[in-house]
ZAVOMAR-26272 format. One line per 2 residues: number of its first residue (from 1); their letters; for each residue x negated, y, z negated of C-alpha. Coordinates in nm, 3 decimals, always signed. Each point is the difference from the previous one (the first is absolute). Example, Ala and Ser with C-alpha at 12.3 -4.5 7.8 and 13.67 -1.06 7.14 Angstrom:
<pts>
1) as) -1.230 -0.450 -0.780 ~ -0.137 +0.344 +0.066 .
</pts>
This chain:
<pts>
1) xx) +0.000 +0.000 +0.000 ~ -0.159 +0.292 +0.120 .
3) xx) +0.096 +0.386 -0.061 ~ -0.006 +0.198 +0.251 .
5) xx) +0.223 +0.365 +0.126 ~ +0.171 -0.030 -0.330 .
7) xx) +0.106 -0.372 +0.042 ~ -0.102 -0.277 -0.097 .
9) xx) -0.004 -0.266 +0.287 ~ -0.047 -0.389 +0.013 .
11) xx) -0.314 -0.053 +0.255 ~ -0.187 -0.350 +0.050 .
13) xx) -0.353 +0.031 +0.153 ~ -0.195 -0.258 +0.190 .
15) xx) -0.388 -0.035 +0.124 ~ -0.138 -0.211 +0.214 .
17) xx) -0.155 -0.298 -0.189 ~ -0.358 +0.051 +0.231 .
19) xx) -0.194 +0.243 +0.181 ~ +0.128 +0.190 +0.314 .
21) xx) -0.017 -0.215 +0.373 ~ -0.337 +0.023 +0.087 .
23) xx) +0.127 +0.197 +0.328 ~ +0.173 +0.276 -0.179 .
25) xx) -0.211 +0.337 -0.023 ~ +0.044 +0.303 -0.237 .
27) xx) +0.295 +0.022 -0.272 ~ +0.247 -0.251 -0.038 .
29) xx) +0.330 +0.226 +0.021 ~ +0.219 -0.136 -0.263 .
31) xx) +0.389 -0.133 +0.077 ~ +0.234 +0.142 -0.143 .
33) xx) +0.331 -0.159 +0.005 ~ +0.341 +0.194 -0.007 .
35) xx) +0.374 -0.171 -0.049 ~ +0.298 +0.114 +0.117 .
37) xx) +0.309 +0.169 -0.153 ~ +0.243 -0.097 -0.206 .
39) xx) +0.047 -0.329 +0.001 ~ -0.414 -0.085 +0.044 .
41) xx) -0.296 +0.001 -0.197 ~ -0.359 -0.107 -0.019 .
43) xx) +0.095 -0.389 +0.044 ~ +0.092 +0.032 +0.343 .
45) xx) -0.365 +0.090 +0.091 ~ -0.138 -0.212 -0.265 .
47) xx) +0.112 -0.315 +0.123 ~ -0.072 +0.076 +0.383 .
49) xx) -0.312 +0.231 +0.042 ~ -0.159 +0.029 -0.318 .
51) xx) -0.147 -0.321 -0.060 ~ -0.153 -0.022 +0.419 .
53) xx) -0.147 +0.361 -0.023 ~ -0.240 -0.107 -0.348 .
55) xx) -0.112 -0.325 +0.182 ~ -0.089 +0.253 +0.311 .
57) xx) -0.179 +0.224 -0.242 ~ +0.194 +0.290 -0.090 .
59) xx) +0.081 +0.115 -0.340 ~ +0.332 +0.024 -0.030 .
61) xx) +0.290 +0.241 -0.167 ~ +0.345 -0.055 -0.068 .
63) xx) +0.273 +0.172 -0.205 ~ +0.331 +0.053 -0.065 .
65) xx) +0.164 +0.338 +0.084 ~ +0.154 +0.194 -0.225 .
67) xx) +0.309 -0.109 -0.073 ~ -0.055 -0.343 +0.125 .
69) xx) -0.070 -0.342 -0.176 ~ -0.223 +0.076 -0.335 .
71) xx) -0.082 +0.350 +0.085 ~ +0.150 +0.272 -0.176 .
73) xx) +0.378 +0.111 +0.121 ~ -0.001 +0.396 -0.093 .
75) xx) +0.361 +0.137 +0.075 ~ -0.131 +0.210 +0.255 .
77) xx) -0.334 +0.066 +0.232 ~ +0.035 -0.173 +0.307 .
79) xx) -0.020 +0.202 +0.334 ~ -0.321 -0.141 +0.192 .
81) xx) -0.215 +0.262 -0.171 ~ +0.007 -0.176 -0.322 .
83) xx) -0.015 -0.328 +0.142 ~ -0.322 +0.097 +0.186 .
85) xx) -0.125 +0.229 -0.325 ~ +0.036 -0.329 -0.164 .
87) xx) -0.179 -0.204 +0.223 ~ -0.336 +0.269 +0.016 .
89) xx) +0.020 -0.009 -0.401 ~ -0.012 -0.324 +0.023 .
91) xx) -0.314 -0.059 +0.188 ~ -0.178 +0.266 -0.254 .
93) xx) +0.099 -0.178 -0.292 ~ -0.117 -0.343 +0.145 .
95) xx) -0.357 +0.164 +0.115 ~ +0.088 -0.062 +0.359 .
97) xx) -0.255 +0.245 +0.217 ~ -0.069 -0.186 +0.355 .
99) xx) +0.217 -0.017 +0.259 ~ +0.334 -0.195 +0.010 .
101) xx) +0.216 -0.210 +0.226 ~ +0.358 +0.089 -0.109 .
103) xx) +0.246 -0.297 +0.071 ~ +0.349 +0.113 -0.016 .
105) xx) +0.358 -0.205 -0.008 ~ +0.293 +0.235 +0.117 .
107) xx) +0.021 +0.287 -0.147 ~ -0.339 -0.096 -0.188 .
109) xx) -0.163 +0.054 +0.389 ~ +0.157 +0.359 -0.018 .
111) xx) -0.209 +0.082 -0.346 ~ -0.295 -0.131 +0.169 .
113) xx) +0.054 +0.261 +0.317 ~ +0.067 +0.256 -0.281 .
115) xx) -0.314 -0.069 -0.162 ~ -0.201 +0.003 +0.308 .
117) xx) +0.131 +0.321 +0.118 ~ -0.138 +0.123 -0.336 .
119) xx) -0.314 -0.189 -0.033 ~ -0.080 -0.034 +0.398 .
121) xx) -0.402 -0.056 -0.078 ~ +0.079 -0.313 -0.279 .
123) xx) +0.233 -0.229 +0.214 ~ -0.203 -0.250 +0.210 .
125) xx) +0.328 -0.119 +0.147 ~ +0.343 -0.043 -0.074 .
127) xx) +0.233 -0.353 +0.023 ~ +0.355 +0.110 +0.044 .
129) xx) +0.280 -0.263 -0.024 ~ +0.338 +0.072 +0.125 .
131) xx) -0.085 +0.373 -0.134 ~ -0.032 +0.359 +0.192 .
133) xx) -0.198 +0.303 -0.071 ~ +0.219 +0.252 -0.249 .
135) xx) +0.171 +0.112 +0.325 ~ +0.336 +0.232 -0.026 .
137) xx) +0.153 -0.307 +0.235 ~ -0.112 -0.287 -0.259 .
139) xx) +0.140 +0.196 -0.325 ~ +0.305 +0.001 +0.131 .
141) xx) +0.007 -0.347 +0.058 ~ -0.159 -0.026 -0.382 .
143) xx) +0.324 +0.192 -0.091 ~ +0.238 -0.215 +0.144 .
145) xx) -0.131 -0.314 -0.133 ~ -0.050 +0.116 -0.337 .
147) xx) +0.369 +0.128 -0.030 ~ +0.155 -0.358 +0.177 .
149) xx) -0.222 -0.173 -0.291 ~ +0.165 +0.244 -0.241 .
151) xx) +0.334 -0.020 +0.100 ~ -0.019 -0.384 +0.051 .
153) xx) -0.152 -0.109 -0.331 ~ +0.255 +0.096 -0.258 .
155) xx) +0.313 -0.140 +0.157 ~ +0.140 -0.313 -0.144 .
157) xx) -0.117 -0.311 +0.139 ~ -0.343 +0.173 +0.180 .
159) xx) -0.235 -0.207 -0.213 ~ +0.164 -0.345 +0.005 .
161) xx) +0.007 +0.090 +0.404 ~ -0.361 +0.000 -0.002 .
163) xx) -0.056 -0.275 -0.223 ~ +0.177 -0.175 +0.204 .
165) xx) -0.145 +0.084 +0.342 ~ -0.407 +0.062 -0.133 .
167) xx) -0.021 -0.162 -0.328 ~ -0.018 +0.061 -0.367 .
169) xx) -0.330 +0.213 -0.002 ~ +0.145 +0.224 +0.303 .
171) xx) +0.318 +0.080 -0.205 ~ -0.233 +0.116 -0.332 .
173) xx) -0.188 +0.215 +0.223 ~ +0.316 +0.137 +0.137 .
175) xx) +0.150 +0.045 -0.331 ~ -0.330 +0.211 -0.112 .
177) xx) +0.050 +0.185 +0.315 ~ +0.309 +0.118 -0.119 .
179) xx) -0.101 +0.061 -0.356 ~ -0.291 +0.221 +0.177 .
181) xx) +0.202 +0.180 +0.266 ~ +0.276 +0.076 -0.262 .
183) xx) -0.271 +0.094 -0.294 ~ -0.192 +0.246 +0.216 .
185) xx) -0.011 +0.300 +0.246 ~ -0.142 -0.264 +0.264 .
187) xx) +0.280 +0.030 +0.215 ~ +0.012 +0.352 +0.055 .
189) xx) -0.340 +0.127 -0.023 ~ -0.198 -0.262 +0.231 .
191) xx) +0.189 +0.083 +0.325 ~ -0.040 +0.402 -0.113 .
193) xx) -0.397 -0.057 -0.037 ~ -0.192 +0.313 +0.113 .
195) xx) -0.151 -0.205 +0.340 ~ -0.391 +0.038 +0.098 .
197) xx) -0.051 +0.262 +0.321 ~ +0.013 -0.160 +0.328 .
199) xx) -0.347 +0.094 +0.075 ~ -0.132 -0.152 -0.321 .
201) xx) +0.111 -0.350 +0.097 ~ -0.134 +0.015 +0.321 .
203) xx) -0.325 +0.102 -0.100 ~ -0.002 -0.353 -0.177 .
205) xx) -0.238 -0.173 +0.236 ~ -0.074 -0.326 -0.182 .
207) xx) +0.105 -0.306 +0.148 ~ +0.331 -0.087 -0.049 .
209) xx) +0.232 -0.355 +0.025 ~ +0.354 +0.013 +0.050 .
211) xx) +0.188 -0.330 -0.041 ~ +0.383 -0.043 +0.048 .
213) xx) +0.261 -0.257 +0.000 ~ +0.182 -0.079 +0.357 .
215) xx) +0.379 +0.025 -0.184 ~ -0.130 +0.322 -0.206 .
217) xx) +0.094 +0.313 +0.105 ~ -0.302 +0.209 -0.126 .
219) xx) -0.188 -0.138 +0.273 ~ +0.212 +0.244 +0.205 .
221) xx) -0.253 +0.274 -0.123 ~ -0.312 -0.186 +0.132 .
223) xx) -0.019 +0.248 +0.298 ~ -0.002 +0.265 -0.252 .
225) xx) -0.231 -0.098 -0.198 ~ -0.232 -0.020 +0.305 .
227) xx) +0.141 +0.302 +0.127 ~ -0.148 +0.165 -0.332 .
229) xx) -0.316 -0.259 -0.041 ~ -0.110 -0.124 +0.336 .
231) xx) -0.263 -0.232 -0.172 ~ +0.297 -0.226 -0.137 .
233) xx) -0.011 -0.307 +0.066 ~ +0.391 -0.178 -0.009 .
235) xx) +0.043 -0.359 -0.062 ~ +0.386 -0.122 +0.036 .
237) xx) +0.076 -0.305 -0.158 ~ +0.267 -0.174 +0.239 .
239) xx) +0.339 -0.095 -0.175 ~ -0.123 +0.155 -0.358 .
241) xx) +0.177 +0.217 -0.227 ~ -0.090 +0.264 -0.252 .
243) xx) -0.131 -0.235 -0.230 ~ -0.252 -0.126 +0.256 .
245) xx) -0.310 +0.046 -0.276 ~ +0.160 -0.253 -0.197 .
247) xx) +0.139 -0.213 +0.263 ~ -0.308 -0.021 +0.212 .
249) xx) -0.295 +0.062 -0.204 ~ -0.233 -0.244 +0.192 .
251) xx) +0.059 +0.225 +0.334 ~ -0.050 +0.291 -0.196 .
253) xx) -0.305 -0.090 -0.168 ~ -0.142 -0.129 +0.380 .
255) xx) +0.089 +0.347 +0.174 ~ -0.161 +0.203 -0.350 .
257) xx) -0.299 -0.180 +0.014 ~ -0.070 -0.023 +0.391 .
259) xx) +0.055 +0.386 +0.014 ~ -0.203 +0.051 -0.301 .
261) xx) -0.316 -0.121 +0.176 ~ +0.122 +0.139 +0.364 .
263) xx) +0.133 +0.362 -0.083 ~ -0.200 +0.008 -0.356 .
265) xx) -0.328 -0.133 +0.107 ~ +0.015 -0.155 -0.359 .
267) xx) -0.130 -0.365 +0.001 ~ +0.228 -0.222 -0.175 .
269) xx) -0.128 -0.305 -0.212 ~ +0.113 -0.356 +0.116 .
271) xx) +0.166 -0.131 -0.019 ~ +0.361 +0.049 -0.110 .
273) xx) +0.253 -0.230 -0.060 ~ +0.398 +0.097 +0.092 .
</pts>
């Protein structure tokens, strides 16, 4: 547990158990791993990425936003700002100084961009799944899902509904979501966040890996993306979903680590199982 911008948040840290692949040259950027909202937290990178980037030789950083699994929940303090104020305290408190590879899950993609546009010089590259830059055109999607989940969650019935159709550890998380979204300023505030100038995000100019469901509709701002980033590269997962991190970890953990080495230049240690 680790305080940091006023909070105190729930962070697990893990280094590679040997030295660096012999091919790699200069600082080893550290990852740093960033869940989604709401309904997500560390676990969905911890059980998909974290383990394969230690055995490649990266230190490695996860947490859990505010608000989210064993962070702290404040009432209020969540536009991006905050989220991304959190994120550079963060890295202070835990004596991170070289450069970073931010990995980001939805909207945990979209702290990464907001870091970067911020901190242009420390990010070595940037993993975005199913995620945008803080665009005016992705908030607004951001808004709309957050007050569906909102609306849905208290009715009568909503939780045994996704007990039934995902399972008994989806319908806890969804009845946390609910307990968050109705506990907090979440709801209001994120879509409202104060959003980065255009120019700053497209002065980002590390690499950067988009990957996106098939069957998800964010991959409908892939052109976008490259529109404001030409050096993304998009990967679309055929016949995936939102959840693809979780659904398709091997594929994701093949495209990371191939673009690592090809749009990086960082050598990878092998090898790595999937």
């Amino acid at each position: 547990m680790v305080k940091a911008n006023g909070i105190t948040l729930h962070v697990q840290r893990l280094d590679p158990a040997g030295p660096a692949p012999a091919g790699r040259t200069g600082p080893t950027p550290t990852a740093v791993l960033i869940h989604g909202m709401a309904s997500d937290t560390m676990a969905s990178w911890y059980f998909t990425m974290a383990e394969p980037l230690t055995r490649a030789g990266f230190p490695t950083v996860l947490y859990d936003l505010r608000g989210h699994g064993r962070s702290d929940r404040p009432a209020t303090g969540y536009a991006l700002d905050d989220f991304v104020d959190d994120l550079a305290a963060l890295l202070v408190e835990l004596d991170v100084t070289g450069p970073l590879l931010l990995f980001g899950n939805s909207f945990g993609g979209t702290i990464a961009f907001g870091y970067a546009a911020r901190h242009p010089d420390r990010v070595a590259g940037i993993v975005a799944v199913e995620s945008s830059p803080p665009t005016p055109e992705w908030m607004g999607r951001v808004r709309m899902r957050l007050e569906r989940v909102a609306a849905r969650l208290p009715r009568e019935g909503a939780l045994a509904e996704i007990g039934a159709a995902r399972g008994r550890i989806a319908a806890r998380r969804a009845a946390d979501t609910g307990r968050m979204l109705a506990e907090t300023t979440m709801t209001a505030e994120l879509p409202a966040s104060r959003l980065p100038a255009g120019d700053a995000l497209a002065a980002i100019a590390c690499p950067v890996l988009c990957l996106y469901g098939g069957d998800s509709a964010v991959g409908e701002l892939a052109p976008a993306v490259r529109g404001l980033l030409p050096q993304t590269r998009v990967v679309v997962l055929p016949d995936e979903k939102h959840s693809v991190l979780i659904d398709r970890p091997d594929s994701v953990r093949r495209h990371v680590l191939a673009w690592l080495g090809e749009e990086c230049g960082l050598d990878v240690a092998p090898p790595v199982t999937t």
